[in-house]
N, C-alpha and C positions, 0 to 999 in steps of 0.2 A: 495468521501472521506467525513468521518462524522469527526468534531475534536470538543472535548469541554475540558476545562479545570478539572483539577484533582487537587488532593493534595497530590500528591506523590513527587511532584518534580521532579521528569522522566518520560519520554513520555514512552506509551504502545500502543501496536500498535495491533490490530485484521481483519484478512483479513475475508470476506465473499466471497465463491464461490459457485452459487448456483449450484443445477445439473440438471436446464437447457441447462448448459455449455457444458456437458457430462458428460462423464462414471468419475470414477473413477479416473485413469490412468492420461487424459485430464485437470481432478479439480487438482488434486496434480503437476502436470505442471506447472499449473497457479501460486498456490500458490509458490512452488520454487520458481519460476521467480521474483514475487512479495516480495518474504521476502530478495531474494538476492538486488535487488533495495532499500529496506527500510533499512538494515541496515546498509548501513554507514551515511544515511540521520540519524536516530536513535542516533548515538554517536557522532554527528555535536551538535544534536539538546539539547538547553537548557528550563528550566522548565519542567513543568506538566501537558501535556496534553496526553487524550485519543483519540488515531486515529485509525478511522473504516476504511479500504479500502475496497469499493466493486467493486468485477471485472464483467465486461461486458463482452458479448459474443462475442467483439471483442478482447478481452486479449486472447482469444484463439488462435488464427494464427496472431496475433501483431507480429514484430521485437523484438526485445531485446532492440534496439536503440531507437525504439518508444514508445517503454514504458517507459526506466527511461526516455525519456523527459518528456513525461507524466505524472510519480509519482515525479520528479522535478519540473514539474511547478507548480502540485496543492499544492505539501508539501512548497514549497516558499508559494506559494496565503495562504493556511492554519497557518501559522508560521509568518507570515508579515514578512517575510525576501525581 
């Protein structure tokens, strides 16, 4: 996770999946999974920053559970929350 501040006032958020991941099918998986965990972290979140998540080729076969722990604990670590 890449985060730097903006001047927007609202956080925007960009996943990268690359396609050593897999096909097609496998990346857009990924991404769902990932945008359903970020956004209610998203409408929590106050200020302006830009957040890049990039997934590893472990988000491929990850739980569902272990992933927002996951994207919970770095978006706290990134947010100082």
């Amino acid at each position: 996770m890449f985060v730097s501040d903006n001047e927007l006032g609202r956080p925007r958020v960009g996943l990268a999946v690359s396609r050593k991941l897999g096909n097609a099918v496998v990346r857009n998986r990924i991404k769902r999974r990932l945008r359903e965990l970020v956004r209610p972290l998203v409408t929590r979140a106050k200020g302006g920053r830009d957040v890049v998540i990039v997934a590893r080729a472990r988000a491929s076969d990850a739980e569902f559970a272990r992933l927002r722990q996951e994207i919970e604990m770095l978006w706290a670590k990134s947010w100082g929350q």
